[in-house]
Backbone of each chain as ProteinMPNN parsed JSONL, in Angstrom:
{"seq_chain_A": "XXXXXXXXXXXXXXXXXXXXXXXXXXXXXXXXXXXXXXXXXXXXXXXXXXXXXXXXXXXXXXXXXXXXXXXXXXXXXXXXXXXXXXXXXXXXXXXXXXXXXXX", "coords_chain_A": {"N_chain_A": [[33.538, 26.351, 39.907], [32.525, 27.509, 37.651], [32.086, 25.894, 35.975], [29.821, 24.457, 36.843], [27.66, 26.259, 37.151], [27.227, 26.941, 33.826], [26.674, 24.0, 33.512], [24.131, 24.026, 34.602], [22.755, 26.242, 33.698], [22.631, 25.209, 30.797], [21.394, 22.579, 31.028], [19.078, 23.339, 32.074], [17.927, 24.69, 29.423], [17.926, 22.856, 27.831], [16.005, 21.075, 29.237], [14.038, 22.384, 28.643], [13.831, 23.256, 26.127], [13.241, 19.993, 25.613], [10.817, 19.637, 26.62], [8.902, 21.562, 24.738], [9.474, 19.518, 21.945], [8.454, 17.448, 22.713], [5.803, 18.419, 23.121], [4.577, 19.007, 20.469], [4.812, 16.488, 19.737], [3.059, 15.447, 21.166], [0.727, 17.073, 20.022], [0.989, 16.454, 17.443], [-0.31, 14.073, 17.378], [-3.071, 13.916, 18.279], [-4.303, 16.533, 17.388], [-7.085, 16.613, 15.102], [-6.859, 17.531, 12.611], [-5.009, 17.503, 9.268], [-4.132, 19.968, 9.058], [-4.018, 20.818, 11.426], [-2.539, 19.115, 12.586], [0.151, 19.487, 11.895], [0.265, 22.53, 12.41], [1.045, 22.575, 14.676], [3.342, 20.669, 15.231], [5.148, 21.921, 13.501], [5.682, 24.467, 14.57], [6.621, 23.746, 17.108], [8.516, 21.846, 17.226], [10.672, 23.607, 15.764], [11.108, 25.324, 17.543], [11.557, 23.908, 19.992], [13.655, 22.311, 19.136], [15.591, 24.64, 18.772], [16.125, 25.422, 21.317], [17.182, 23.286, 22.473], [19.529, 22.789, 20.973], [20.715, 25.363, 21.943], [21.497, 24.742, 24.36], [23.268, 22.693, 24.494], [25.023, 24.637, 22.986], [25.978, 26.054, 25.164], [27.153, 24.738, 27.232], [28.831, 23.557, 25.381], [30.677, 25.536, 25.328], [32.765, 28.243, 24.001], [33.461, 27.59, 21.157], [34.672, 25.7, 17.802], [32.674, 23.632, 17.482], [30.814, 24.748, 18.616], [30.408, 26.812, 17.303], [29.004, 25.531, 14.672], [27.28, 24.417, 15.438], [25.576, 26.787, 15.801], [25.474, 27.237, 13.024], [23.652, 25.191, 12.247], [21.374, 25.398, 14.347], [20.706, 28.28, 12.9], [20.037, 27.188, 10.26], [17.667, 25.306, 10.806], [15.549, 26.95, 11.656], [15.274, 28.723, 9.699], [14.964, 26.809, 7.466], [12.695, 24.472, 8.134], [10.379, 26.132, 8.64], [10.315, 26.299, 5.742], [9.759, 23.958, 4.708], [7.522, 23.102, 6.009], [5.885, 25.353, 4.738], [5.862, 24.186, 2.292], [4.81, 21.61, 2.054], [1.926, 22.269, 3.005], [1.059, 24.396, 1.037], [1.163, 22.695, -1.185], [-0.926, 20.816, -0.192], [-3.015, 22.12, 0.308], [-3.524, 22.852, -2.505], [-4.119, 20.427, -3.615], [-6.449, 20.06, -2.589], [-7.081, 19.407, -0.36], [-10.041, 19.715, 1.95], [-10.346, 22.128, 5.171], [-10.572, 20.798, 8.77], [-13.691, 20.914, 10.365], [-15.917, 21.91, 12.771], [-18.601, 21.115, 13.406], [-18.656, 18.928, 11.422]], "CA_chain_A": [[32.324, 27.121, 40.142], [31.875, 27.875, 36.498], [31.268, 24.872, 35.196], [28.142, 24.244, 37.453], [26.964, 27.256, 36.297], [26.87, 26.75, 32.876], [25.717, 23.05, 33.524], [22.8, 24.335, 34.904], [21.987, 27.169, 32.189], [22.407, 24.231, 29.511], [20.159, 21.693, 31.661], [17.465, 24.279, 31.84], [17.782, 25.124, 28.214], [17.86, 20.941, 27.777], [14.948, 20.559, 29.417], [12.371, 23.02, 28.577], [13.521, 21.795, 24.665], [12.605, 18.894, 25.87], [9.292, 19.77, 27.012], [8.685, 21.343, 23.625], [9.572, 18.72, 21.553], [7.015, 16.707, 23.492], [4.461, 19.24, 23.153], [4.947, 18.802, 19.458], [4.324, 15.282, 19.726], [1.643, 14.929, 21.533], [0.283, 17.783, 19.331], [1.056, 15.697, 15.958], [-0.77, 12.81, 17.457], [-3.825, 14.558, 19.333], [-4.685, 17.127, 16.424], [-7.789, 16.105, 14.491], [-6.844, 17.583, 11.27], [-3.635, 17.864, 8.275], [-3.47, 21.535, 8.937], [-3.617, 21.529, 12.76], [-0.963, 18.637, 13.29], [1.104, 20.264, 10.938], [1.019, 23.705, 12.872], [1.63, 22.232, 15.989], [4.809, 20.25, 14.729], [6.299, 23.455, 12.521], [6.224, 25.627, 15.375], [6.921, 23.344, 19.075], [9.83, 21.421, 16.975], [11.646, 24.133, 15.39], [11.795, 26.131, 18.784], [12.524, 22.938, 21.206], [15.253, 22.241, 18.658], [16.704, 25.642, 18.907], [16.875, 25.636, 22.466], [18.317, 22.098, 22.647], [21.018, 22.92, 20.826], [21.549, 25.991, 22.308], [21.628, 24.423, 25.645], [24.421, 21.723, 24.069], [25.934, 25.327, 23.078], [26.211, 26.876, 26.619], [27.968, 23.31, 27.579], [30.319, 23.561, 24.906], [31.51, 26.629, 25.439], [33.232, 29.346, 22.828], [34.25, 26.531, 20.216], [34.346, 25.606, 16.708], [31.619, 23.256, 17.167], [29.652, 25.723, 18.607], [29.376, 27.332, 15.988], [28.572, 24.405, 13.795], [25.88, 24.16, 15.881], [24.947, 28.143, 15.356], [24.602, 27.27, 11.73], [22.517, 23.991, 12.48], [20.009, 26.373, 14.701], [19.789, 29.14, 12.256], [19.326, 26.375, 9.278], [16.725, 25.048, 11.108], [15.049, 28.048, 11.968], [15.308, 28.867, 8.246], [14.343, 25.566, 6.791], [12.184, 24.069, 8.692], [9.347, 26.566, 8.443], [10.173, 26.626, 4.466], [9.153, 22.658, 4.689], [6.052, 23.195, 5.944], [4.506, 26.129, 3.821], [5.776, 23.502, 0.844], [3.578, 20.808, 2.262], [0.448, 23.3, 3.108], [0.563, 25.346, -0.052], [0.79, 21.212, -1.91], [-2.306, 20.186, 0.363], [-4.235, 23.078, -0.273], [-3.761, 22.985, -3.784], [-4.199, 19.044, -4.016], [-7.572, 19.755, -2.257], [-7.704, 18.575, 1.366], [-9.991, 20.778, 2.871], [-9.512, 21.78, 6.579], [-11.866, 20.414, 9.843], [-14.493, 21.759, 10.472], [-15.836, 21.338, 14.018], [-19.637, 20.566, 13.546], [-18.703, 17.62, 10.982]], "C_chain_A": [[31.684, 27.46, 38.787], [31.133, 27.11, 35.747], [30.309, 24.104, 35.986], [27.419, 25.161, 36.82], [26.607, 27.265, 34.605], [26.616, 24.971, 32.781], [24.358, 23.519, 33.581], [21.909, 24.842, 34.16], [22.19, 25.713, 31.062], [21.744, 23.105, 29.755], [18.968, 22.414, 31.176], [17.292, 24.202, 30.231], [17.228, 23.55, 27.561], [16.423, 20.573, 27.555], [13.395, 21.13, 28.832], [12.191, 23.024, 26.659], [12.705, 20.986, 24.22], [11.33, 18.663, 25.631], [8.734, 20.477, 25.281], [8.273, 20.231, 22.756], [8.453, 17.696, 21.876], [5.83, 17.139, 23.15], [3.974, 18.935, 21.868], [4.654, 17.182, 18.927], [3.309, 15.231, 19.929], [0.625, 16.076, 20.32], [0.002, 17.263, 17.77], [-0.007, 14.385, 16.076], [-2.667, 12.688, 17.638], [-4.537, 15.644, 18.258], [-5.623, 16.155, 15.487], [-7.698, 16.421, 12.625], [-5.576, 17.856, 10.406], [-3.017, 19.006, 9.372], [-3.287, 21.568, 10.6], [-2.182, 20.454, 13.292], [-0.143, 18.866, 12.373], [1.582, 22.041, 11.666], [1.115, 23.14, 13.711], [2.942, 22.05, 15.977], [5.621, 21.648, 14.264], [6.089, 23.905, 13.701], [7.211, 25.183, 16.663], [8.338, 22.37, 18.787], [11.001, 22.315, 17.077], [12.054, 25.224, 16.771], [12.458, 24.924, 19.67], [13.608, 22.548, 20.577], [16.36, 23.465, 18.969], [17.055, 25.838, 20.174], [17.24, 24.46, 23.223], [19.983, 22.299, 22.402], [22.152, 24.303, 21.301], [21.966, 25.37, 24.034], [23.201, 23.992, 25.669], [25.741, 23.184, 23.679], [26.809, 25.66, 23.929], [27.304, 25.8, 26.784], [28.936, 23.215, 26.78], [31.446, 24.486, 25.144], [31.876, 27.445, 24.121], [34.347, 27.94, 22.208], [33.741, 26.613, 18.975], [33.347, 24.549, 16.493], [29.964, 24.036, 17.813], [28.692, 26.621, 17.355], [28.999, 26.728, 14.479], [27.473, 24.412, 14.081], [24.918, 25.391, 16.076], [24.427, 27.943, 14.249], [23.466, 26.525, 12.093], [21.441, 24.67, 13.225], [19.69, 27.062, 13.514], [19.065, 28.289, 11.272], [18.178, 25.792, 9.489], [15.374, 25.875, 11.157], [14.31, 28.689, 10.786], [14.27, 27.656, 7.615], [12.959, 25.066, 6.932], [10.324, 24.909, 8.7], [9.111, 26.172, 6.637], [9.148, 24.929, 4.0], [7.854, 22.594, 4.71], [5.184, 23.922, 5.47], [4.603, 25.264, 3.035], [4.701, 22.201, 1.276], [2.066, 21.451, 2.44], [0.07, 23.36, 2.173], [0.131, 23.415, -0.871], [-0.313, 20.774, -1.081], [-3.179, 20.914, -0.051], [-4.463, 23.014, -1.818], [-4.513, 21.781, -3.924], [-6.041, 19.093, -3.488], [-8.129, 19.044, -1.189], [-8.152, 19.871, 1.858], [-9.756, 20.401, 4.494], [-11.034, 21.366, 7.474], [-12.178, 21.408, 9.929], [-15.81, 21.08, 11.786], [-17.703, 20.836, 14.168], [-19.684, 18.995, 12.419], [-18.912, 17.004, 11.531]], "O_chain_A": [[30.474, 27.678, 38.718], [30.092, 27.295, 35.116], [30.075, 22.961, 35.594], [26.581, 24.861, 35.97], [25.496, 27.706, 34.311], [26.29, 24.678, 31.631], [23.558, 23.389, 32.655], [20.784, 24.431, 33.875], [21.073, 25.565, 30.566], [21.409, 22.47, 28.756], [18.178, 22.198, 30.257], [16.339, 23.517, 29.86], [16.198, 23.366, 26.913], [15.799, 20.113, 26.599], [12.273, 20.649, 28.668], [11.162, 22.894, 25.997], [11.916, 20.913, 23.278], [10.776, 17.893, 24.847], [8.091, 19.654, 24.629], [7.094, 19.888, 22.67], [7.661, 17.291, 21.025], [4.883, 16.396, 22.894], [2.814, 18.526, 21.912], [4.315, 16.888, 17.781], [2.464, 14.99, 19.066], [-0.326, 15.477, 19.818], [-0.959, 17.588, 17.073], [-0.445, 13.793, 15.09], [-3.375, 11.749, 17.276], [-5.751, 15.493, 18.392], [-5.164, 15.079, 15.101], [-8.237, 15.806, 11.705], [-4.892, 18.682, 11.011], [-2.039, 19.021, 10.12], [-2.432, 22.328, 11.056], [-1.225, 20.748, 14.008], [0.403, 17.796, 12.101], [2.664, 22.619, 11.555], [2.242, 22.861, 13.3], [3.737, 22.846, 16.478], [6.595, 22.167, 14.809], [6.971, 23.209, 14.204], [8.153, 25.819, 17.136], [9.13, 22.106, 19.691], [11.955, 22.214, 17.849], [13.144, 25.782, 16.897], [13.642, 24.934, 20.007], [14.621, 22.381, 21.257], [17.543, 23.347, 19.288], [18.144, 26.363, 20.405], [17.565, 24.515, 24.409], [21.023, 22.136, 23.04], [23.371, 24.455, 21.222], [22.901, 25.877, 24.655], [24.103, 24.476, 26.354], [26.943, 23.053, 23.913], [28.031, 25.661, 23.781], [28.428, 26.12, 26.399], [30.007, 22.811, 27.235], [32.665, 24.313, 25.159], [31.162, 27.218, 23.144], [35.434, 27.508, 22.592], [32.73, 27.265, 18.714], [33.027, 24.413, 15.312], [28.758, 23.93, 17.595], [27.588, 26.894, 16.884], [28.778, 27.358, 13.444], [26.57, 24.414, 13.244], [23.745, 25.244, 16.419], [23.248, 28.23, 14.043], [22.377, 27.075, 12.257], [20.358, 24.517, 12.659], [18.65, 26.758, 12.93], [17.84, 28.36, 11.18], [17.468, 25.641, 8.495], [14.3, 25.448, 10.734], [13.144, 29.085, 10.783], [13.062, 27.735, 7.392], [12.132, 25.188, 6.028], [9.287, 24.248, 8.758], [8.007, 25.824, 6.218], [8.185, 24.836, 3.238], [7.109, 22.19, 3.816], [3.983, 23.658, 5.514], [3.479, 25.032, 2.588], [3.737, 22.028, 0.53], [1.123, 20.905, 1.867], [-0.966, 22.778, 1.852], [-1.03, 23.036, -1.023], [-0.784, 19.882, -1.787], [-4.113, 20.506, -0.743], [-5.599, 23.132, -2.275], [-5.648, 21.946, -4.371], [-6.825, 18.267, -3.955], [-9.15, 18.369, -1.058], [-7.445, 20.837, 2.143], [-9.349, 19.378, 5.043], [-12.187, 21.529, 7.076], [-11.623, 22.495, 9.766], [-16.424, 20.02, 11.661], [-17.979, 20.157, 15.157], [-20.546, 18.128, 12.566], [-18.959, 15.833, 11.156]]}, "seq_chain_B": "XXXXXXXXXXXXXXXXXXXXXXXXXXXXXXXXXXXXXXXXXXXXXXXXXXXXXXXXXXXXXXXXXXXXXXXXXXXXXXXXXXX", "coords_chain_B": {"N_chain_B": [[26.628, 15.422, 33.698], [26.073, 13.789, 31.902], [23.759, 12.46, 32.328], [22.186, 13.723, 31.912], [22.408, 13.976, 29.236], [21.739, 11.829, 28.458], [19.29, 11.363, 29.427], [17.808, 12.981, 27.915], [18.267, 12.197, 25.583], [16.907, 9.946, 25.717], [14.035, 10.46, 25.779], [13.902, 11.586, 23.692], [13.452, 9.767, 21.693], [11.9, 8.329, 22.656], [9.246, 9.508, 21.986], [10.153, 9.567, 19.345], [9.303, 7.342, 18.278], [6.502, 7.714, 19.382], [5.536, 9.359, 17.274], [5.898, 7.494, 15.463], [3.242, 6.536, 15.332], [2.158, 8.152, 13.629], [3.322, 7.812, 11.262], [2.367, 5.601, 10.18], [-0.325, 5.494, 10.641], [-1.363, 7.512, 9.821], [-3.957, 9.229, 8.078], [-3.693, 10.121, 5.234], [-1.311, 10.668, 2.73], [-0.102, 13.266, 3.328], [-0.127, 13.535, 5.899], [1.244, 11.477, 6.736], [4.197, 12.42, 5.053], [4.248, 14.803, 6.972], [4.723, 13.489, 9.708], [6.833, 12.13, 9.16], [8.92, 14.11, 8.737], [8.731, 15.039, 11.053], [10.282, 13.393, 12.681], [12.508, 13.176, 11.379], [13.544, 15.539, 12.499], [13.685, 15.353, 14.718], [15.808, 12.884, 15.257], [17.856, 14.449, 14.148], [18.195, 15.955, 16.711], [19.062, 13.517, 17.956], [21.244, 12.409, 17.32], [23.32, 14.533, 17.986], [22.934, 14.377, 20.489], [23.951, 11.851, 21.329], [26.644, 11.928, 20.305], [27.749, 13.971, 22.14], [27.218, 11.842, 24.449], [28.616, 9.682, 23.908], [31.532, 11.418, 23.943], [32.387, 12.795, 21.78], [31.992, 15.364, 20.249], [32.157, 15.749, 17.577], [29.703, 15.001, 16.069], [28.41, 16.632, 15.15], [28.767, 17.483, 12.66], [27.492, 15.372, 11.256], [25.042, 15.474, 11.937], [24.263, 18.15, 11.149], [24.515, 17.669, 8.203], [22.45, 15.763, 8.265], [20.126, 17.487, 8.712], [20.341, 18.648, 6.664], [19.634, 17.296, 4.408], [16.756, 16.226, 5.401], [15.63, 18.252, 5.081], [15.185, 19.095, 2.698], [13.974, 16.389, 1.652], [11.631, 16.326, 2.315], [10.426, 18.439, 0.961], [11.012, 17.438, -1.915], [9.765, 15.643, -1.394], [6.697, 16.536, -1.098], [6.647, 17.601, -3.863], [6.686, 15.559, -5.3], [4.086, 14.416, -5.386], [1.036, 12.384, -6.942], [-1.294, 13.227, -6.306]], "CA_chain_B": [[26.085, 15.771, 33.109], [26.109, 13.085, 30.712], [22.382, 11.821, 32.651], [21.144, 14.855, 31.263], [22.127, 14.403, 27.758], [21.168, 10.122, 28.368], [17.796, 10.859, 29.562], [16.827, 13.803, 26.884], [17.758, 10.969, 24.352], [15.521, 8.212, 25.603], [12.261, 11.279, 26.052], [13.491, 11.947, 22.14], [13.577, 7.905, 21.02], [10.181, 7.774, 22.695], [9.064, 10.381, 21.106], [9.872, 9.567, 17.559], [8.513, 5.903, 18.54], [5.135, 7.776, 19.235], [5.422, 10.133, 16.13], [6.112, 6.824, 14.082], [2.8, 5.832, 14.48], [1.51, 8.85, 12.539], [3.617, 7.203, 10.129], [1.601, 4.231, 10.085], [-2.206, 5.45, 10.776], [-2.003, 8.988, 8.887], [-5.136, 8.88, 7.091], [-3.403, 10.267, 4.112], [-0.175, 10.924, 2.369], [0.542, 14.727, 3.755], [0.136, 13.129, 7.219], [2.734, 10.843, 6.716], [4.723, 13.115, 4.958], [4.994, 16.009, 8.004], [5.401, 12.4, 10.603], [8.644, 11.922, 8.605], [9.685, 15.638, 9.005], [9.44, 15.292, 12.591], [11.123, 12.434, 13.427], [13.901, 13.277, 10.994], [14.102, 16.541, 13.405], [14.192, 14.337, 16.422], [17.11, 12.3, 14.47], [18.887, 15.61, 14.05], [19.127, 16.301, 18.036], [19.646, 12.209, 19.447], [22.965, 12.485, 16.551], [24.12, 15.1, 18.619], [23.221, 14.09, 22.088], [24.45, 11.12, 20.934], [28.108, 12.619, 20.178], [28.159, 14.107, 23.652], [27.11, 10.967, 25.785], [30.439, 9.199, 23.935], [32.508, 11.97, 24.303], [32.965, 13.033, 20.387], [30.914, 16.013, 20.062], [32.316, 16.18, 16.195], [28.655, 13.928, 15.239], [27.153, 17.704, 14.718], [28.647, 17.497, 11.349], [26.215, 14.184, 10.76], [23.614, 16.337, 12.165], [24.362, 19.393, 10.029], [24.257, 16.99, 6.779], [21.056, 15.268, 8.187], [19.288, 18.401, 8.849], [19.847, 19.241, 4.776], [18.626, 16.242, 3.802], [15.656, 16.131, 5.599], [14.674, 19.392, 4.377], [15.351, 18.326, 1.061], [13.586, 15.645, 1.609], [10.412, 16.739, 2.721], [10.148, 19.439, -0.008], [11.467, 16.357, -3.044], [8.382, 14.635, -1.772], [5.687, 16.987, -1.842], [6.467, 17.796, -5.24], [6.355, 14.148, -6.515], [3.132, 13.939, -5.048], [0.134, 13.183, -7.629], [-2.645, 12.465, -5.417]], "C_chain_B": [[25.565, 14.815, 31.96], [24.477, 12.317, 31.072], [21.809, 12.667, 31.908], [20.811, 14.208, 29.844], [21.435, 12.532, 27.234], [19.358, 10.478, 28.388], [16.522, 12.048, 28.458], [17.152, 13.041, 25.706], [16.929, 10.009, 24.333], [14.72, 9.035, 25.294], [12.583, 11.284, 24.626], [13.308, 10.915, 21.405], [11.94, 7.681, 21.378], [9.329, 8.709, 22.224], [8.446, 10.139, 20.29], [9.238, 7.899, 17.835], [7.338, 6.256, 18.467], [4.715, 8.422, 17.934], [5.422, 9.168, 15.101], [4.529, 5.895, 13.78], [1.57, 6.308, 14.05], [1.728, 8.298, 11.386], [2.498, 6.591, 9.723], [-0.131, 4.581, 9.816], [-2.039, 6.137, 9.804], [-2.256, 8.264, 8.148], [-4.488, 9.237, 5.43], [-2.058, 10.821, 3.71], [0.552, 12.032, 2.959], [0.912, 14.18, 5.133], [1.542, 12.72, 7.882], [3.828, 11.591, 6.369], [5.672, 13.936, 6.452], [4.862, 14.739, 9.386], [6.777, 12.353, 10.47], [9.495, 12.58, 8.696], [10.018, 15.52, 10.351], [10.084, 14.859, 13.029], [12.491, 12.331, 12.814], [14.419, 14.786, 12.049], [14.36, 16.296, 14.196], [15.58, 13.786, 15.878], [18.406, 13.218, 14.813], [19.661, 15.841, 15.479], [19.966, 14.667, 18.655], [20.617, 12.271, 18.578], [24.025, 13.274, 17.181], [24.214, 14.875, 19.532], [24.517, 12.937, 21.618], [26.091, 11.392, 21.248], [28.529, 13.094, 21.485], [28.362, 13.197, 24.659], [28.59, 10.582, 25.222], [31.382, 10.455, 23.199], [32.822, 13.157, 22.775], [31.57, 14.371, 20.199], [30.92, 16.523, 18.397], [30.902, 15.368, 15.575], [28.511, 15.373, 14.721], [27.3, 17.615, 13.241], [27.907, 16.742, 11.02], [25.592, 15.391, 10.2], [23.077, 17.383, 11.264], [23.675, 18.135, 8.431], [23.308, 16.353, 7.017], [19.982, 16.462, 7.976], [19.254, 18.743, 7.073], [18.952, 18.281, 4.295], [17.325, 16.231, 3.888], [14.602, 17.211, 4.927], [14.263, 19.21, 2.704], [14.282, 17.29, 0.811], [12.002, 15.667, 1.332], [9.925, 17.723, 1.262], [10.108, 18.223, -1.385], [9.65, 15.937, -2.797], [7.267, 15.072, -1.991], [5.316, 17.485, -3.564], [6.286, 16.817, -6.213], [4.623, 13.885, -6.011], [1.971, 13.988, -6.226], [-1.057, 13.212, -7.156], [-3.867, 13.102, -6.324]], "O_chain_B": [[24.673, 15.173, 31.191], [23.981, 11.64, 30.172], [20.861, 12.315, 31.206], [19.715, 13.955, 29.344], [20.919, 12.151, 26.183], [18.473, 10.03, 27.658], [15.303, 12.054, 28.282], [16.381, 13.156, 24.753], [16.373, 9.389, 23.427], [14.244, 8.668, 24.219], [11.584, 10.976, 23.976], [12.936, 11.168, 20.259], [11.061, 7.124, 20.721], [8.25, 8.128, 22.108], [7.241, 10.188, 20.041], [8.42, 7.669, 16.944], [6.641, 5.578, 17.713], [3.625, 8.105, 17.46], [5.092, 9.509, 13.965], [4.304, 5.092, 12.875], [0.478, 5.748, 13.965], [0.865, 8.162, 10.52], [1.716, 7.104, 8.923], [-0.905, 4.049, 9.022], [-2.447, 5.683, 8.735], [-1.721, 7.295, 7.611], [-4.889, 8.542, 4.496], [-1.628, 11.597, 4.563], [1.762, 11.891, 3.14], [2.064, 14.297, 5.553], [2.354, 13.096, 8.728], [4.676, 11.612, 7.262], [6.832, 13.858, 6.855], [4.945, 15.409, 10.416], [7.66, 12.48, 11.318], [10.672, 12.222, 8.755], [11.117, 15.757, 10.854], [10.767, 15.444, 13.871], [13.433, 11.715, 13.312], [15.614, 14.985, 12.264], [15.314, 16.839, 14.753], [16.541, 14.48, 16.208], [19.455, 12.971, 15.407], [20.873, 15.918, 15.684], [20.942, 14.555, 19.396], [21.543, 12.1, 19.37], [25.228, 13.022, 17.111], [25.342, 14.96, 20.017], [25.723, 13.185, 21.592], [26.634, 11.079, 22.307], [29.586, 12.684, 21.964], [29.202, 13.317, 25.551], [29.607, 10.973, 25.794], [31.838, 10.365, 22.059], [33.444, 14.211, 22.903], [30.379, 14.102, 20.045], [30.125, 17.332, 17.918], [31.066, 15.067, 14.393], [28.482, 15.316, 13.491], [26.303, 17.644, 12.519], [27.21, 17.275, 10.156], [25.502, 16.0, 9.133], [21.953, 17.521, 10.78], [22.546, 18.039, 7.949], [22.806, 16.035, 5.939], [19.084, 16.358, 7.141], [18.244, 19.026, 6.428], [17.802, 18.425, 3.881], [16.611, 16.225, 2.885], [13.452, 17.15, 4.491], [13.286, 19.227, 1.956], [13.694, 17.343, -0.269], [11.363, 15.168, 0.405], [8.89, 17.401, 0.676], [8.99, 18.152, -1.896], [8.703, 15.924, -3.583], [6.554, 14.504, -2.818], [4.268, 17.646, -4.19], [5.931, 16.909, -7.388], [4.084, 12.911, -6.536], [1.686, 15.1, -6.672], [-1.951, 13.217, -8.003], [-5.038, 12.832, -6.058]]}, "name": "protein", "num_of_chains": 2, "seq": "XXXXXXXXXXXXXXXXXXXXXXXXXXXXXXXXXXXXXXXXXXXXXXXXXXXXXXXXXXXXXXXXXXXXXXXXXXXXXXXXXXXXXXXXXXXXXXXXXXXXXXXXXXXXXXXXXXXXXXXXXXXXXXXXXXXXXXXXXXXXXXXXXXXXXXXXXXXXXXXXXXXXXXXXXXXXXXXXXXXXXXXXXX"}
């Protein structure tokens, strides 16, 4: 009985990841300018990642790769934004300005 | 359970297949750049599904040591940039 139950909570968690991750795509692809498929990506990744892997958590259970995969969320969580101010702040400087919707 | 973790690896393979071909078009270097970020973040989870579908869920360490890299990565390159 238990381990349906935490299938299920780590499906859900799986899927709506998933759906992220996606969002994030189509958002990188679909964005007309640097700066907007750039926030799309930094934000709809670094969450559908964190609740991928927490999904893969739930499913593991209280283990030592769980919490391998605690660091690997927070590092992400961490990182992952730090990536993209360093590309921004280097665009902005370099001189790409941003769209501008009557161009 | 293992459909689960099969069919959220193909949606992430097709994915980074569509993200690769920011690679390719982005109009300009940054583009490409944050393409490369993403699909090394996609990387990060199909290493782990990965590890689950055959059984070994020890890949996360990869994953862990991809996830540095990439960050690394991403940061290395905007700073060589002289555009």
């Amino acid at each position: 009985m238990l381990t349906t139950i935490t299938n299920i909570i780590s499906t859900i968690f799986i899927i709506t990841g998933l759906f992220f991750v996606l969002v994030g795509t189509i958002g990188l692809l679909r964005f007309p300018d640097f700066y907007t498929r750039m926030h799309a990506t930094g934000k709809c990744d670094t969450l559908g990642e964190g609740l991928m892997l927490v999904g893969l958590m739930v499913y593991q259970g209280f283990d030592l790769i769980s919490v391998k995969m605690l660091f690997l969320v927070i590092f992400i969580f961490v990182a992952n934004p730090v990536a993209t101010h360093a590309i921004a702040r280097r665009a902005y400087k370099v001189g790409l300005e941003a769209w501008r919707l009557e161009k | 359970m293992e459909n689960v973790f099969l069919f959220a690896g193909l949606v992430l393979i097709f994915a980074s297949i569509l993200s690769l071909y920011r690679v390719i078009y982005g109009p300009g270097i940054f583009n490409r750049i944050v393409a490369v970020n993403v699909i090394g973040t996609k990387t990060i989870l199909i290493l782990v599904l990965i590890g689950y579908i055959y059984g070994r869920p020890h890949f996360v360490d990869i994953a862990l040591a991809y996830a540095l890299l990439n960050v690394i990565m991403t940061i290395a390159a905007t700073k060589g940039i002289e555009v």
